[in-house]
C-alpha positions in Angstrom: -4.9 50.0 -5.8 -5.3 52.8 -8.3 -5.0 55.2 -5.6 -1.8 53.9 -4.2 -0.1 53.8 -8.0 -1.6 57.4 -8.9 0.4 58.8 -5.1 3.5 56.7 -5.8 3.8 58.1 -9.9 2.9 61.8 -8.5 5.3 61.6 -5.9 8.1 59.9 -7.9 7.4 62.8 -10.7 7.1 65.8 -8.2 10.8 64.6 -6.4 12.1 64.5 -10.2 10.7 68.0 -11.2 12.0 69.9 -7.7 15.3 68.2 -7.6 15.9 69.5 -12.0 14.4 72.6 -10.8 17.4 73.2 -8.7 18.2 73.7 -5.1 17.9 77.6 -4.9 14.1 77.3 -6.0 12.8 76.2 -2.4 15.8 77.7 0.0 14.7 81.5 -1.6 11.0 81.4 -2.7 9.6 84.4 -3.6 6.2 85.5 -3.7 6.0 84.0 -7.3 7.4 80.5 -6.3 4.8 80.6 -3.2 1.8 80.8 -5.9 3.5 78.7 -8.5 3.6 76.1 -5.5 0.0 76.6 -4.3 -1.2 76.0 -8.2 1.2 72.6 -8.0 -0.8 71.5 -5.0 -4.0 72.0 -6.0 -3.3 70.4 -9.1 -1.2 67.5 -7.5 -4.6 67.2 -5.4 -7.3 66.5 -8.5 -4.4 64.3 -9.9 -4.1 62.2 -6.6 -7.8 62.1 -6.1 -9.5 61.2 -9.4 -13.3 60.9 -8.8 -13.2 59.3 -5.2 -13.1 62.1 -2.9 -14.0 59.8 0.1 -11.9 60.4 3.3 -10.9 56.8 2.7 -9.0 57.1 0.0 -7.5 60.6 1.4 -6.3 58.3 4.1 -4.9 55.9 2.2 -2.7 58.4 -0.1 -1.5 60.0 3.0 -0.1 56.6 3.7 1.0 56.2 0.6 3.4 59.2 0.6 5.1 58.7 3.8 5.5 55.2 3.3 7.4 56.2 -0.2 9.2 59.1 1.6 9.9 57.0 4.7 11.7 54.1 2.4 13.2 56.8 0.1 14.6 58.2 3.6 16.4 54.6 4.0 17.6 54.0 0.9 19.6 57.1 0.9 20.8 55.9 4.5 21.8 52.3 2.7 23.0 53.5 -0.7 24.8 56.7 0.1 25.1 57.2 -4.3 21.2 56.9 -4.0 21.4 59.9 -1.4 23.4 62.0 -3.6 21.1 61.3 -6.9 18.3 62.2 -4.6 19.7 65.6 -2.5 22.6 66.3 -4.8 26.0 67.0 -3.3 27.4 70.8 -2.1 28.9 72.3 -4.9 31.8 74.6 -4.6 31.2 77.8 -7.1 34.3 80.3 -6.5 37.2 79.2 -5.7 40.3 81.8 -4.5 38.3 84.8 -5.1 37.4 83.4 -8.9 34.1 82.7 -9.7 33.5 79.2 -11.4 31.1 80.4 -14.0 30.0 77.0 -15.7 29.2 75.6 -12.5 27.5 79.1 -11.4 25.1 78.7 -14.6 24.7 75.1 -13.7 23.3 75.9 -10.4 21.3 79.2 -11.4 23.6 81.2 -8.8 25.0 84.4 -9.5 27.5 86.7 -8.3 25.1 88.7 -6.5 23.6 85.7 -4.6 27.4 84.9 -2.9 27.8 88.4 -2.0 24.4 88.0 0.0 25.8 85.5 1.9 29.1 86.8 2.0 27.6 90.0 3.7 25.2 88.7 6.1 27.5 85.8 7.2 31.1 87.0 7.4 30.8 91.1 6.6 32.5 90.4 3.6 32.3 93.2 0.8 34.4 92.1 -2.2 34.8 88.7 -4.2 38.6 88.5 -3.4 37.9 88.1 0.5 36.6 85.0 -0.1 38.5 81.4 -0.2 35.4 79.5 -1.1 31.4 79.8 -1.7 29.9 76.4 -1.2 26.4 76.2 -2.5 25.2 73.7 -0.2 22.5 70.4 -0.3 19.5 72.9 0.9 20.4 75.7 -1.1 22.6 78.0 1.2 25.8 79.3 0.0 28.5 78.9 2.9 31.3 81.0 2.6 34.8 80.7 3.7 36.9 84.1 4.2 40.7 84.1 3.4 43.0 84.7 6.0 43.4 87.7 6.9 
């Protein structure tokens, strides 16, 4: 039983420390964020596993966690505010050309991140082509051009 309560408190705490970290961390890792996640891992691993390194109880973590992500997975399908709590919602961060700056610092996006996506989506080269910038659930910024 200690197993299954040490998988469910890791995997409630690592859902709750990704999704404050923001959604930009995971969609553009760097080389950093690679290691960083490797080192969270391992150490997620000697949390989950305590002194009972038996296949057993490997087994019965691995259980554990898709049975938590599997019901998470249908809350969010029942309760669609549980779903937004969890994934977040997109977030629109310029509007007509003007960015939205507290909601820019909110996110951790910056100018130079929308005109990324601005290029390599719609060959856009200036802030003012642009309708909207959506920073979206998994991290990608959509962009809408203005009419032409």
């Amino acid at each position: 039983m200690e197993t299954v309560i040490r998988g469910l408190l890791l995997y409630v705490f690592l859902m709750i420390i990704f999704r404050v970290s923001g959604k930009r961390t995971l969609y553009e890792a760097t080389v950093f964020d690679f290691v960083l996640l490797l080192i969270i891992a391992e150490t997620a691993e000697q949390a989950l596993g305590g002194e009972d390194k038996s296949v057993t109880n490997s087994f019965l973590l691995i259980i554990t966690l898709l049975l938590a992500d599997i019901s998470l997975s249908l809350l969010k399908q029942k309760f669609k505010y549980f779903g937004k709590v969890l994934d977040g919602v997109p977030v629109i961060i310029l509007d007509d050309g003007k960015l939205l700056h507290d909601r820019l610092k909110k996110v951790r996006v910056d100018e130079a991140d929308i005109m990324e996506s601005a290029r390599a989506m719609q060959g856009l080269e200036r802030l003012d082509q642009i309708k909207y910038a959506i920073l979206e659930k998994d991290g990608k910024i959509t962009i809408i051009p203005k009419e032409q």
